[in-house]
C-alpha positions as CSV (number, residue, x, y, z in Angstrom):
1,X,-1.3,11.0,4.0
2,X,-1.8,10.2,0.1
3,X,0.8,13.0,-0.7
4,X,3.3,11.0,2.0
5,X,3.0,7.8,0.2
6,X,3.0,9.2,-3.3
7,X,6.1,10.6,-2.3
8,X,7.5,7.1,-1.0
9,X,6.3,5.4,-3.7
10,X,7.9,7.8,-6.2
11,X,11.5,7.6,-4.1
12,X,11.0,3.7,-4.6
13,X,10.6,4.0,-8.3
14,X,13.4,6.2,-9.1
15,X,15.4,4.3,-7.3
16,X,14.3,0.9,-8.7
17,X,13.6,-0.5,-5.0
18,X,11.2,-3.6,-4.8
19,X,8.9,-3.3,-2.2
20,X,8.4,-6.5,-0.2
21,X,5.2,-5.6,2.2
22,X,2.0,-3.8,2.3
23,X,2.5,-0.1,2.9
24,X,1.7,1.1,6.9
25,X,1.3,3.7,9.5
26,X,3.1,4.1,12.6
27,X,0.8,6.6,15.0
28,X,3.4,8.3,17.5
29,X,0.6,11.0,18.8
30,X,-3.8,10.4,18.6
31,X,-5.3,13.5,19.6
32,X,-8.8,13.7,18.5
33,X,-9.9,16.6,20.7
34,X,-6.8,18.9,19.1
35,X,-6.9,17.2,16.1
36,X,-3.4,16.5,16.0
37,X,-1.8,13.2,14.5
38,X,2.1,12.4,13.9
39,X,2.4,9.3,12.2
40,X,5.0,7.6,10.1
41,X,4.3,6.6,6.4
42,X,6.0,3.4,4.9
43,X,6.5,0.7,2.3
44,X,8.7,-1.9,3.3
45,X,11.5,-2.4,0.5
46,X,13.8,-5.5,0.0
47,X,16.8,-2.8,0.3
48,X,17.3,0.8,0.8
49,X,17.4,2.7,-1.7
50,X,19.6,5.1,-2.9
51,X,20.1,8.9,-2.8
52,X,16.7,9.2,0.0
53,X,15.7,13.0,0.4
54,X,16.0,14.5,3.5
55,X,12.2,14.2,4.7
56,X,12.7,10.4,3.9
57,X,14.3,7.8,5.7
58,X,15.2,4.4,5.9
59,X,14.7,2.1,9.3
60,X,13.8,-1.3,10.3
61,X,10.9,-2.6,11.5
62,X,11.4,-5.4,14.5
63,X,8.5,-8.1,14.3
64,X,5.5,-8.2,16.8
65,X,3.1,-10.0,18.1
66,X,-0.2,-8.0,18.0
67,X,-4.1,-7.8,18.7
68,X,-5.6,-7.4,15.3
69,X,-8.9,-5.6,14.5
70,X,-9.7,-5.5,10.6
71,X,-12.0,-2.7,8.8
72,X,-13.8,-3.8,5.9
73,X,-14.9,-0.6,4.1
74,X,-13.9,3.3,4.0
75,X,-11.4,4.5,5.6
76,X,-13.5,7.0,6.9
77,X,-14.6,4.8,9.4
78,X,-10.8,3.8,10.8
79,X,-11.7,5.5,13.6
80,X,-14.2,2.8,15.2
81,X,-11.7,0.0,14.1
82,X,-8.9,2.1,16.7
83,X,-11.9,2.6,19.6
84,X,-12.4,-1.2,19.3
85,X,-8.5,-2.0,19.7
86,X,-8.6,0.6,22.5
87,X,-11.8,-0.5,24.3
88,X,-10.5,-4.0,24.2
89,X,-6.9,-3.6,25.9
90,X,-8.9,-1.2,28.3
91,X,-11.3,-4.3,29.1
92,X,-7.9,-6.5,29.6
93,X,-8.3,-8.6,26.3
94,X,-5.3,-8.1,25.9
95,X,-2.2,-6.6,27.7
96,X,-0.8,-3.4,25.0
97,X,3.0,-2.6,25.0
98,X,4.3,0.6,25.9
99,X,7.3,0.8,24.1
100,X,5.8,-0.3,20.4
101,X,3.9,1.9,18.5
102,X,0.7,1.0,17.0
103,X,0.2,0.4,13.6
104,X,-2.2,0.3,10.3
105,X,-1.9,-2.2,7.4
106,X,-3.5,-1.2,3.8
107,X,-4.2,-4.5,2.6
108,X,-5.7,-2.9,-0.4
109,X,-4.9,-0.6,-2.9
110,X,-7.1,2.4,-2.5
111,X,-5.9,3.8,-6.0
112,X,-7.6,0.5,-7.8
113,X,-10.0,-0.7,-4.8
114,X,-13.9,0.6,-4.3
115,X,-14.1,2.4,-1.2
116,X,-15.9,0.2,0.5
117,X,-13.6,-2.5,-0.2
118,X,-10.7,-1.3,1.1
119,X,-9.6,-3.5,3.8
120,X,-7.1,-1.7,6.2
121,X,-5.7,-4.0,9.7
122,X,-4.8,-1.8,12.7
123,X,-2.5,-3.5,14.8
124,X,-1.8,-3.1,18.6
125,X,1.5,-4.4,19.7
126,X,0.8,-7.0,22.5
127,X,2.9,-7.2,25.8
């Protein structure tokens, strides 16, 4: 995941785009027991930028309303911040939608944040 935004960041510098939101994380496919995870990598940018490669794309994200858990500390432990979201729309706190993917806010920089400061919102699209 570090290489995937390294990679975005460096297609927003070379192309002089102005990012305009915290970088996040689709998840299309969780599977613990294979080990298996598709995601989507992103920075949101003002505009897109120019001349993208072909593994990179540019798409818009439609606002959501969403159930909110926040981890305070590594992201090592995102994993209980995602059983806590999933326990809770289990337990009917609140109704998850289908047809939006869940998602992870960094709303720190790892590169210049402590560990155990980083502070990282997933974010479960609510029905």
């Amino acid at each position: 995941m570090v290489a995937d935004f390294n990679s975005l960041q460096n297609v927003i510098n070379d192309n002089g785009a102005n990012p305009s939101g915290k970088p996040f994380t689709l998840y299309y496919k969780f599977d613990m027991v294979k080990e298996i995870t598709e995601y989507v990598a992103a920075i949101p940018v003002e505009t897109a930028p120019q001349d993208l490669p072909s593994e990179i794309s540019f798409d818009k994200m439609d606002a959501c309303k969403t159930y909110q858990v926040v981890l305070n500390g590594p992201y090592s432990h995102l994993g209980n911040a995602w059983s806590a979201g999933m326990m809770h729309a289990r337990s009917k706190v609140f109704k998850q939608a289908k047809n939006i993917l869940p998602f992870e806010v960094y709303e720190t920089d790892p590169s210049c944040t402590p560990e155990n400061d980083n502070i990282t919102t997933v974010h479960f699209p609510v029905a």
